[in-house]
MDTraj code that builds the backbone (N, CA, C; nanometers):
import mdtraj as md
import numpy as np

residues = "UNK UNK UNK UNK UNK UNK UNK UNK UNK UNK UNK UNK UNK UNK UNK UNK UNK UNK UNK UNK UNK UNK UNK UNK UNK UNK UNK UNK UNK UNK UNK UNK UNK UNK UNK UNK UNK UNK UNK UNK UNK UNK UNK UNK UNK UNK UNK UNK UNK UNK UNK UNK UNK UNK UNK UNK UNK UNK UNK UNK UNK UNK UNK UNK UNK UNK UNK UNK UNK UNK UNK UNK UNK UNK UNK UNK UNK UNK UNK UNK UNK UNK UNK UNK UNK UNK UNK UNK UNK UNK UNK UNK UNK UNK UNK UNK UNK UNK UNK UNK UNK UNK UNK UNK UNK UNK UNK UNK UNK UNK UNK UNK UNK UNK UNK UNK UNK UNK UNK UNK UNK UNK UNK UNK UNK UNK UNK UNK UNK UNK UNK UNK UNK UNK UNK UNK UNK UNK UNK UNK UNK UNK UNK UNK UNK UNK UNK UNK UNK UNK UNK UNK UNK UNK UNK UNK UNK UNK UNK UNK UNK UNK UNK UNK UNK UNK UNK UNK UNK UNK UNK UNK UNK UNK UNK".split()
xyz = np.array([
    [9.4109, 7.8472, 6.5978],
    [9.4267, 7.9890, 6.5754],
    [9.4737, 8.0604, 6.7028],
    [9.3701, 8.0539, 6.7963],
    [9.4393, 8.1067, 6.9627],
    [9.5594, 8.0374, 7.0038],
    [9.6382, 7.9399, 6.9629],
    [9.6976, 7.8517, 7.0181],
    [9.8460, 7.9345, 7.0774],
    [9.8390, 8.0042, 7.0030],
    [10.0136, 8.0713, 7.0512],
    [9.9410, 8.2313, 7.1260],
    [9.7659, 8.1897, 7.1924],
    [9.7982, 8.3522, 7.2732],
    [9.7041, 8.2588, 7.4377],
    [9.8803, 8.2333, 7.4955],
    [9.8604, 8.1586, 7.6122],
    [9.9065, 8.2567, 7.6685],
    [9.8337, 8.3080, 7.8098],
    [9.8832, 8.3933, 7.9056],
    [9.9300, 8.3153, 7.9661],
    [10.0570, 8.3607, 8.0286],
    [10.1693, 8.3333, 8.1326],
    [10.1846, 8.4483, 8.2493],
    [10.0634, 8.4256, 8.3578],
    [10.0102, 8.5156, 8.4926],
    [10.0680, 8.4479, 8.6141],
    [10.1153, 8.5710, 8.6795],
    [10.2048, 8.5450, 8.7626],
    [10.0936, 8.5409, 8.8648],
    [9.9642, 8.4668, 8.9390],
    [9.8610, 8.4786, 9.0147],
    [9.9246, 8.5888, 9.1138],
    [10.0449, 8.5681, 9.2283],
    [9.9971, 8.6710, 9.3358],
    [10.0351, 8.8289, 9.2661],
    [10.1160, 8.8134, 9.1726],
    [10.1145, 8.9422, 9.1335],
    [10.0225, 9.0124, 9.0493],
    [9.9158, 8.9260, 9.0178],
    [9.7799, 8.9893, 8.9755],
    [9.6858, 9.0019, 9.0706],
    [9.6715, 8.9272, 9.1673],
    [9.6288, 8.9563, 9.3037],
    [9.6304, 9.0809, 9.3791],
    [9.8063, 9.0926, 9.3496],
    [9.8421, 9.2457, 9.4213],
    [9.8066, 9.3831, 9.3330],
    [9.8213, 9.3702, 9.2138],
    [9.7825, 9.4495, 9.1157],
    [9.6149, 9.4360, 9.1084],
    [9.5371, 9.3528, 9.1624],
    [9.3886, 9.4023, 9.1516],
    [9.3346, 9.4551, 9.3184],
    [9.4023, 9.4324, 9.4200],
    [9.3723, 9.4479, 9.5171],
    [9.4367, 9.6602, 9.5192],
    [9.5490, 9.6607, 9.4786],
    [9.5368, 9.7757, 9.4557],
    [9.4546, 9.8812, 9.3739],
    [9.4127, 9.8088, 9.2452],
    [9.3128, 9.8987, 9.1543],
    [9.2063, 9.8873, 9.2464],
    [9.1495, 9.7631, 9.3805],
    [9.0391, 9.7990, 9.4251],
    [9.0932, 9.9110, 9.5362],
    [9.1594, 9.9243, 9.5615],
    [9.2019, 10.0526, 9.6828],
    [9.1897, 10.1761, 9.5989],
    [9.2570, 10.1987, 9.4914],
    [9.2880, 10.3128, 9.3726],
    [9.1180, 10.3863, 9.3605],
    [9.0514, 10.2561, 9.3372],
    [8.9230, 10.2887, 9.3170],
    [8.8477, 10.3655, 9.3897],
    [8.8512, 10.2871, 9.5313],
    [8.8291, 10.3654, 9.6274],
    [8.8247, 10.4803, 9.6623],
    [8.9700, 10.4998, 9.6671],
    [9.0270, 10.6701, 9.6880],
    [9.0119, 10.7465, 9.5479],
    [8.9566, 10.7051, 9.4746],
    [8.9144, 10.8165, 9.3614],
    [8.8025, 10.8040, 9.4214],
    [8.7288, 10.7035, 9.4416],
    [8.5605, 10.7325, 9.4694],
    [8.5286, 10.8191, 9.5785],
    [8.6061, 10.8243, 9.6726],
    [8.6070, 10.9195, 9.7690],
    [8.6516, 11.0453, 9.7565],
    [8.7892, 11.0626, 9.6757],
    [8.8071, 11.1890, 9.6818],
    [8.7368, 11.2569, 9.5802],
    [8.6636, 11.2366, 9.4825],
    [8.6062, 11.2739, 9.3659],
    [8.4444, 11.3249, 9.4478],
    [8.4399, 11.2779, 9.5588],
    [8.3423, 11.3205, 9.6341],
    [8.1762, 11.2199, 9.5541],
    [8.2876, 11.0771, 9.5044],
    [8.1393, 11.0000, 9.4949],
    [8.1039, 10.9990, 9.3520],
    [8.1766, 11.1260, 9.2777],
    [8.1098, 11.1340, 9.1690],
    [8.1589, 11.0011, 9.0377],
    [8.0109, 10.9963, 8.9671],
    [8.0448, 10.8270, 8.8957],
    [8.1015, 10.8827, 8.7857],
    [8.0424, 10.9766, 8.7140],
    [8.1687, 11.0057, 8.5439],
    [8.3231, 10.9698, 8.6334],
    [8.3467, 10.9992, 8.7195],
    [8.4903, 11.0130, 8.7195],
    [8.5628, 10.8154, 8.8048],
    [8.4804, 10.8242, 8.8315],
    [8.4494, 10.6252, 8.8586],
    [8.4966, 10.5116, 8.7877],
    [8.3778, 10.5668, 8.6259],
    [8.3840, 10.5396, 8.5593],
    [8.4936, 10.5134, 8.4345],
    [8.5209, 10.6425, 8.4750],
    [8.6448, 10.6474, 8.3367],
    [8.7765, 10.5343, 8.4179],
    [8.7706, 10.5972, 8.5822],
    [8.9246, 10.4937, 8.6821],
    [8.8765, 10.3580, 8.5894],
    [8.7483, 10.3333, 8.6123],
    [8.6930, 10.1565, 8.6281],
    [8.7453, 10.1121, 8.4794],
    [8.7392, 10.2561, 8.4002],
    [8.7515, 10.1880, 8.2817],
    [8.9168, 10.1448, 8.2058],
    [9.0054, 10.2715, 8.2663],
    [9.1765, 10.2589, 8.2690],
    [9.1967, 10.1441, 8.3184],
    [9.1585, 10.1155, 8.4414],
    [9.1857, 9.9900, 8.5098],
    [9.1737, 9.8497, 8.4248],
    [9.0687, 9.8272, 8.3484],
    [8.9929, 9.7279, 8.3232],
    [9.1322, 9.6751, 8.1588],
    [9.1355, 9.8161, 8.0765],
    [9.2080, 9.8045, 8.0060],
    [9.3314, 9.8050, 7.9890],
    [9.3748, 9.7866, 8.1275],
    [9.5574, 9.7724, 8.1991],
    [9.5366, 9.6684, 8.2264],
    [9.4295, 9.5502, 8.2938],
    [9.4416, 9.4366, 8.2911],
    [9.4627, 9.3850, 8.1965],
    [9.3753, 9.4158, 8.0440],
    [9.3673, 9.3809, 7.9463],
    [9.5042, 9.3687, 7.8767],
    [9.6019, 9.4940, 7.8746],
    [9.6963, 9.4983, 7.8104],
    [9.7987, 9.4086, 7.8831],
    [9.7818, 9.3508, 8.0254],
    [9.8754, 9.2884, 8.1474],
    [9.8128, 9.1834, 8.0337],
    [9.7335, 9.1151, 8.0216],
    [9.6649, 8.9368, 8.0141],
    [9.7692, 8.9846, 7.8271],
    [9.7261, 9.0526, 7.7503],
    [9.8182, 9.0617, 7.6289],
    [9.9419, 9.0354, 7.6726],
    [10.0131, 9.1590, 7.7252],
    [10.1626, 9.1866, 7.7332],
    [10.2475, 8.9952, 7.7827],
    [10.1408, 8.9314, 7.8290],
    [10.1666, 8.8494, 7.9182],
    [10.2117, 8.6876, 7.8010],
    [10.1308, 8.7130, 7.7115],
    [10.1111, 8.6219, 7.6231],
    [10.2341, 8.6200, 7.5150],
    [10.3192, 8.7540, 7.5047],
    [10.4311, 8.7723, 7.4690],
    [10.5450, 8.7099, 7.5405],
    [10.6473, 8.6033, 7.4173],
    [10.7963, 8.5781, 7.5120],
    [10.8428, 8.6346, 7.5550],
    [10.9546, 8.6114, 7.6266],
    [11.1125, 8.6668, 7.7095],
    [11.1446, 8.6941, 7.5727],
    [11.1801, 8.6055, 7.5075],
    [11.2751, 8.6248, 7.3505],
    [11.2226, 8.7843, 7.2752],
    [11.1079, 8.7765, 7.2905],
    [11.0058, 8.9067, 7.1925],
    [11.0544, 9.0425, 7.2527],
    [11.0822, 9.0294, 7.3963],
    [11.1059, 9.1771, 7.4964],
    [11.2470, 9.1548, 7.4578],
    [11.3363, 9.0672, 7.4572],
    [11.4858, 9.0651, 7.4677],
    [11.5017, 9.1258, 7.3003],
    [11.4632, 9.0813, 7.1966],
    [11.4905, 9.1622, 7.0500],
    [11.4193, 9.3210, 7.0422],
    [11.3145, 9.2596, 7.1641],
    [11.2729, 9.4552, 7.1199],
    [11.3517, 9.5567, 7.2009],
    [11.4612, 9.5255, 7.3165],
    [11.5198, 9.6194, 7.3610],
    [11.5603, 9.7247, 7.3052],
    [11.6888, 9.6992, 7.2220],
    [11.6961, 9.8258, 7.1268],
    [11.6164, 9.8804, 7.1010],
    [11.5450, 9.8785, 7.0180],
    [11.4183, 9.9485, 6.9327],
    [11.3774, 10.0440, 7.0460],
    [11.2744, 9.9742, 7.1558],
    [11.2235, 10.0273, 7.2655],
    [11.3060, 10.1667, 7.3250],
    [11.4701, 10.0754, 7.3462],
    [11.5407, 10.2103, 7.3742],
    [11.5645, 10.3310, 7.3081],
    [11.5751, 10.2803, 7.1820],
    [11.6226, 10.4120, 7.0413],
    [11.4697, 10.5024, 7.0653],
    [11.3584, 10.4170, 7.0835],
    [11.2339, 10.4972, 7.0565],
    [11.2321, 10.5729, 7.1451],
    [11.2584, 10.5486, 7.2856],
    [11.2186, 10.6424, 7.3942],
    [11.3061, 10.7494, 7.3965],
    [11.4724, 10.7164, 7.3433],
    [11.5398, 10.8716, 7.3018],
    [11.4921, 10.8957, 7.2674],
    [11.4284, 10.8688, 7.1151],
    [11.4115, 10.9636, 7.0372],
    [11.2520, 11.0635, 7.0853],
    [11.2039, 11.0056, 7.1221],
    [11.0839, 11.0704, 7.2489],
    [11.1032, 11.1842, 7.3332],
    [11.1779, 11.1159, 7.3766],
    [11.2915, 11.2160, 7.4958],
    [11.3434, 11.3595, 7.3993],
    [11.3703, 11.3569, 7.3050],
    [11.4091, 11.3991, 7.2084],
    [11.3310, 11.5676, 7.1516],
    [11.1834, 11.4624, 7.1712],
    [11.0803, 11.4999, 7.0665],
    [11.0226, 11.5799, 7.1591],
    [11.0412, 11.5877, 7.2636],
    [10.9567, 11.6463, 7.3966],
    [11.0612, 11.8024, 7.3463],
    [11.1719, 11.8255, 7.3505],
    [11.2206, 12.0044, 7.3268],
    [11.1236, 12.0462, 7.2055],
    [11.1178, 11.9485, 7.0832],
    [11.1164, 12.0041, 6.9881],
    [10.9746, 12.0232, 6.9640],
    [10.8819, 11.9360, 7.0015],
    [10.7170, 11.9654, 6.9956],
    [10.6541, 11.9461, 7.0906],
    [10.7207, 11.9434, 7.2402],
    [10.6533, 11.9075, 7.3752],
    [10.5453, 12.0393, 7.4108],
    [10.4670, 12.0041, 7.5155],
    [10.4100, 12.1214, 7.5575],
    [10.4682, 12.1581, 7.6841],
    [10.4977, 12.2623, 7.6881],
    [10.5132, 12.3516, 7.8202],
    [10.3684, 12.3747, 7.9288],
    [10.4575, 12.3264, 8.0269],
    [10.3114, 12.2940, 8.1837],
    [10.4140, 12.3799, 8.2598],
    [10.3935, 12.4553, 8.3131],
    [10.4676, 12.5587, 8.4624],
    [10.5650, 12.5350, 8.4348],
    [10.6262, 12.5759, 8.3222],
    [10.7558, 12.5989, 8.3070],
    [10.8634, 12.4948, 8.2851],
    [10.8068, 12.3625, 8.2689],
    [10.8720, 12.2606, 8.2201],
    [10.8146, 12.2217, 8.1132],
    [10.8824, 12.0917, 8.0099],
    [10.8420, 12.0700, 7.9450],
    [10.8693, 11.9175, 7.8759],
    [10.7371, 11.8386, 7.9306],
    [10.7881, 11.7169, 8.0007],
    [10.6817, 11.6397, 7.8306],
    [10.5854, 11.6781, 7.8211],
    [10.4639, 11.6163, 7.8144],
    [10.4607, 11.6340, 7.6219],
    [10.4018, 11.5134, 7.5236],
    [10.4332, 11.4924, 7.4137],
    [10.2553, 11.5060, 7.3674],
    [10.2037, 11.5546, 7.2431],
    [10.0626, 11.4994, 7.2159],
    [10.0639, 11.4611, 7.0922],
    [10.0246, 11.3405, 7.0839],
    [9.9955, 11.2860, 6.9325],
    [9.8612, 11.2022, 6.9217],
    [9.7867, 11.3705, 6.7986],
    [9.6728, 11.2503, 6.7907],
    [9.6217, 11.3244, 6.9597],
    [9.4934, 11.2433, 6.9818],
    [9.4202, 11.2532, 7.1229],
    [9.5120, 11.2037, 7.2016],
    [9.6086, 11.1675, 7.2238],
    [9.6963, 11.1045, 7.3534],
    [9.8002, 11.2258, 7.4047],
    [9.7937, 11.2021, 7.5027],
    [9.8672, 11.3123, 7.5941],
    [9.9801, 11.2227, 7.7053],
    [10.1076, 11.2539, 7.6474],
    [10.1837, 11.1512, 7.7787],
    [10.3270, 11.1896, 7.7422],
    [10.3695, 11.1613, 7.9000],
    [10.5258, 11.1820, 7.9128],
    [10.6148, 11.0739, 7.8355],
    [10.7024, 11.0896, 7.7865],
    [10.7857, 11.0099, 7.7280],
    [10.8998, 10.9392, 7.8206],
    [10.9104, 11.0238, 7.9503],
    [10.9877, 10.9788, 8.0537],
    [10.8917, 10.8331, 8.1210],
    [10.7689, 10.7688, 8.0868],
    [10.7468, 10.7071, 8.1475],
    [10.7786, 10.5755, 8.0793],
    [10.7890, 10.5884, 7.9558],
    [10.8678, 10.4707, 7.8799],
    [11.0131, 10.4235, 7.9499],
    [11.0914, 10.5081, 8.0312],
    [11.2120, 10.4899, 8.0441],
    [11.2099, 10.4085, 8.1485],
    [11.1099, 10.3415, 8.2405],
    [11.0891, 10.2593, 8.3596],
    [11.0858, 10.1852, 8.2635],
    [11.0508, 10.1349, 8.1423],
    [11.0330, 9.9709, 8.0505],
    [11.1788, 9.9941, 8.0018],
    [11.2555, 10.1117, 7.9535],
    [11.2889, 10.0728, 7.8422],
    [11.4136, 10.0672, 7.8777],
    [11.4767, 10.1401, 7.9870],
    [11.6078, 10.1188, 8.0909],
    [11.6354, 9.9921, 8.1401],
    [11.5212, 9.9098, 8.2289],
    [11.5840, 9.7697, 8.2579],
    [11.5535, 9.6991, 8.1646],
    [11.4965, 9.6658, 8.0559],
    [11.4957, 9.5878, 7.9202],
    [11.6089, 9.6024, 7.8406],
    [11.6791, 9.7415, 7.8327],
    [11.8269, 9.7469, 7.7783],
    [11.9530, 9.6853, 7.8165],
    [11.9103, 9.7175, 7.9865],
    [12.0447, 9.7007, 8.0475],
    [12.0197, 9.5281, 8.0541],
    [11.9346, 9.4482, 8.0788],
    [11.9343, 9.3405, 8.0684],
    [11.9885, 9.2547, 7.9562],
    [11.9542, 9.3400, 7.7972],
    [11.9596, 9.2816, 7.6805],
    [12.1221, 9.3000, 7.6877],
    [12.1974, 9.4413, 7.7496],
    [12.3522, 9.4147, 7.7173],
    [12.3899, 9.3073, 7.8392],
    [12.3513, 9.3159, 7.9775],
    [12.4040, 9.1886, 8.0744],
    [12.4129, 9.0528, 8.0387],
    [12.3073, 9.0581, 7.9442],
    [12.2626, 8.8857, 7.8847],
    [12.3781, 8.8485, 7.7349],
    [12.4089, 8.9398, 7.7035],
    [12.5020, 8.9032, 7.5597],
    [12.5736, 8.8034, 7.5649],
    [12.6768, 8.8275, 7.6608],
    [12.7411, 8.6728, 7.7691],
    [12.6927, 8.6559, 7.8825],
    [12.7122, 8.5064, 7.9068],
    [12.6627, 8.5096, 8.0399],
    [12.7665, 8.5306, 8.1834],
    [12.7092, 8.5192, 8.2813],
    [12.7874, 8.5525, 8.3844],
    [12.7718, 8.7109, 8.4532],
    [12.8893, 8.7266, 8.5515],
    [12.8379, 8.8556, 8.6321],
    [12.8904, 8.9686, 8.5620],
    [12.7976, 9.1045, 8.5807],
    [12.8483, 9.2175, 8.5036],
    [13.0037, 9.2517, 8.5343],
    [13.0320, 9.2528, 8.4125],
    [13.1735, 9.3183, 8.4502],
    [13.1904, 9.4331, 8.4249],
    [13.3340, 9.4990, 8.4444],
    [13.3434, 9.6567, 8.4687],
    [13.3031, 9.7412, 8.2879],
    [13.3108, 9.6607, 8.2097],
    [13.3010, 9.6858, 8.0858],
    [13.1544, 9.7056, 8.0336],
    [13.0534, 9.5898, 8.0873],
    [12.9289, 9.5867, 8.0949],
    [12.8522, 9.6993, 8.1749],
    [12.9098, 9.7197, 8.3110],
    [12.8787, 9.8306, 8.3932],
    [12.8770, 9.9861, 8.3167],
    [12.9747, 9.9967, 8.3001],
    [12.9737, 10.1181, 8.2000],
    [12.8884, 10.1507, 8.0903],
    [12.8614, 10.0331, 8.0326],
    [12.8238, 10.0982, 7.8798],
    [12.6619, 10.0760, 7.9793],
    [12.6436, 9.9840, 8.0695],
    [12.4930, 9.9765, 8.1372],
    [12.4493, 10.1781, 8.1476],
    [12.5573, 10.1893, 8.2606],
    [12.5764, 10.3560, 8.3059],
    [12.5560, 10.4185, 8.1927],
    [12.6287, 10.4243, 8.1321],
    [12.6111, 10.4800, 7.9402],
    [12.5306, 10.5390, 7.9064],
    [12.4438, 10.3497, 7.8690],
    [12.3001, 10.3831, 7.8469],
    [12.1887, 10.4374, 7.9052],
    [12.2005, 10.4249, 8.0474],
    [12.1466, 10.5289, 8.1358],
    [12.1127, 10.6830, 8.1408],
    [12.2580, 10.7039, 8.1386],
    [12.3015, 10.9010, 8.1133],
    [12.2006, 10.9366, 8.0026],
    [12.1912, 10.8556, 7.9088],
    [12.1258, 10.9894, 7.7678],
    [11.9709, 10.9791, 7.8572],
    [11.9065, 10.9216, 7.8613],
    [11.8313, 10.9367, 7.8858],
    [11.7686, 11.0357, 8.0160],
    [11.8748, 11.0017, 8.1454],
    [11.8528, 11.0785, 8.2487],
    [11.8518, 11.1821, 8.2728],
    [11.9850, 11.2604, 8.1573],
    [12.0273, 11.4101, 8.1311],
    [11.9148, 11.4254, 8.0397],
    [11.8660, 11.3815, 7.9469],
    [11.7261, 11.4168, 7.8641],
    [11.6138, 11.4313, 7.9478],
    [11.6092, 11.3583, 8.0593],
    [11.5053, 11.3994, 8.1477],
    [11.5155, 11.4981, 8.2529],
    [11.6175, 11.5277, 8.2885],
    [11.6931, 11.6337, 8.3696],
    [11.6935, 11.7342, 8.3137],
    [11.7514, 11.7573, 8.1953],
    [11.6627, 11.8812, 8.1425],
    [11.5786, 11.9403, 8.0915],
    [11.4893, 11.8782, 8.1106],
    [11.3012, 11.8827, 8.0510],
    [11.2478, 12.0253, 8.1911],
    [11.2970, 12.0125, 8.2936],
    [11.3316, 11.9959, 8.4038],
    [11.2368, 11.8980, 8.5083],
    [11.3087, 11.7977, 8.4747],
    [11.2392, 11.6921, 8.5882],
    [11.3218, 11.6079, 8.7327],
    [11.4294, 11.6338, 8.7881],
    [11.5011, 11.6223, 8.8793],
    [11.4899, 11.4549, 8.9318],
    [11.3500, 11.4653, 8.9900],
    [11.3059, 11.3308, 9.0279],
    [11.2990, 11.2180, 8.9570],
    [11.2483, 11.2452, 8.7836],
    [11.2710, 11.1848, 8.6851],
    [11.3994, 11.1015, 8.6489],
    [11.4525, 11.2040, 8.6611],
    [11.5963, 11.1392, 8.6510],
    [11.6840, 11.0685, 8.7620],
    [11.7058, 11.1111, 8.8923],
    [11.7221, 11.0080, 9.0043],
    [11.6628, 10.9259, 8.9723],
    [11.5127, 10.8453, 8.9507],
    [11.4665, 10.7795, 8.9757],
    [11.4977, 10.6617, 8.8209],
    [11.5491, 10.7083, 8.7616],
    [11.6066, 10.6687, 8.6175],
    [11.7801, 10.5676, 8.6375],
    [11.8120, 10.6421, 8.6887],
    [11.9247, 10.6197, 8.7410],
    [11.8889, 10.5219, 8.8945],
    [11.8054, 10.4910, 8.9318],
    [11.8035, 10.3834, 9.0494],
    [11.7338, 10.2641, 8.9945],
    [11.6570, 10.3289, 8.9145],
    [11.6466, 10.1561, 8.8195],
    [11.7670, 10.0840, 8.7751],
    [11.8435, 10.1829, 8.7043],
    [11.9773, 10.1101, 8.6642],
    [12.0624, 10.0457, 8.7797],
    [12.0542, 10.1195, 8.8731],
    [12.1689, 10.0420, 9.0019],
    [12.0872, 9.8959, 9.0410],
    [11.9141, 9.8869, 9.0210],
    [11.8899, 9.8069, 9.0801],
    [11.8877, 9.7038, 9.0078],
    [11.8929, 9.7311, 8.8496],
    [11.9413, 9.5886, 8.7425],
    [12.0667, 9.5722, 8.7854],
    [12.1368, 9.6377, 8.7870],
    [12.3172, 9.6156, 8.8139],
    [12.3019, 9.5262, 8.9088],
    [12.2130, 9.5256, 9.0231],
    [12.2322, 9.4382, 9.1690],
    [12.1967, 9.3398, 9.1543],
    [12.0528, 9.3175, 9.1014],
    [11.9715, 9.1702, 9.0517],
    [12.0048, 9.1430, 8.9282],
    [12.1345, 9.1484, 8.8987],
    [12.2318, 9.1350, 8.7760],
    [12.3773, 9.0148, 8.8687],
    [12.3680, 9.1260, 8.9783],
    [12.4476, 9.0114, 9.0224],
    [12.6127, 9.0881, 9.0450],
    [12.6119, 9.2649, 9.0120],
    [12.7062, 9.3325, 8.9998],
    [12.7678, 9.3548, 9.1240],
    [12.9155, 9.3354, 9.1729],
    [12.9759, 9.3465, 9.3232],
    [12.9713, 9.4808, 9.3391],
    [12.9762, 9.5022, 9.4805],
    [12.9369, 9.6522, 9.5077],
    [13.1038, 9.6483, 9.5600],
    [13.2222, 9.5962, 9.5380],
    [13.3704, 9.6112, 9.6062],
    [13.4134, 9.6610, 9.5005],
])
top = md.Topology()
chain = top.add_chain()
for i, resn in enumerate(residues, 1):
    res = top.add_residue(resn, chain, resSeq=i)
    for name in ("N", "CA", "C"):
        top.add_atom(name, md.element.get_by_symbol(name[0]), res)
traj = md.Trajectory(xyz[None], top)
């Protein structure tokens, strides 16, 4: 029955990822001035991000490579959903609520940008070409200008440097 939920853990990068939740911890425990409700709840995010890491982990390459699309269409349409039922915080309007959950839709776009641009680099193999580059860029823009005008500035630079940095560890010439 368990047989197909084998985690595949990268040790030092769970290493580095728990050595930071113990620092994270820390500096909430300190700046919270000690107090444990608020400890508690870090200890408890933490515990269930490992949880979803040891899941997420047990999933193929193949499973992330068919869900690109999807992933991507969803986070437009997110991106999307933020004008039309987002809440307004100081004058932007970044933030989605469904149900008890409260969250930006721009934070999907760190998964769902290099999972795209990978799924079009991988179609053929070999180095991106100028054809691949583009539609990579392409796919980039909707999203970045959707986050750019939420008004999030940083959002979007930082949207757009994920993409240059698949393009590079893609293997794309900078001549």
């Amino acid at each position: 029955m368990f047989k197909r939920f084998q985690p595949h853990i990268d040790y030092p990068l769970l290493f580095a990822i728990l050595t930071l939740i113990t620092l994270s911890t820390l500096s909430v425990w300190s700046a919270s001035s000690f107090s444990e409700p608020i400890i508690e709840r870090h200890l408890i995010r933490a515990a269930l991000a490992i949880g979803v890491l040891v899941f997420m982990s047990c999933i193929s390459p193949l499973r992330y490579q068919r869900s690109a699309p999807y992933l991507y269409g969803l986070t437009v349409l997110l991106l999307v959903g933020v004008f039309v039922l987002g809440d307004s915080t100081n004058g932007s309007q970044r933030w989605l609520e469904i149900g008890p959950i409260r969250f930006q839709p721009s934070e999907l776009v760190k998964v769902a940008i290099p999972l795209m641009m990978a799924w079009i680099i991988i179609a053929d193999a070999g180095r991106p070409t100028i054809k691949k580059i583009f539609l990579c860029l392409l796919v980039t823009s909707v999203p970045a200008g959707l986050i750019f005008i939420q008004p999030d500035l940083d959002g979007a630079i930082f949207t757009i440097i994920y993409a240059l940095f698949v393009l590079y560890f893609a293997g794309m010439a900078w001549k």
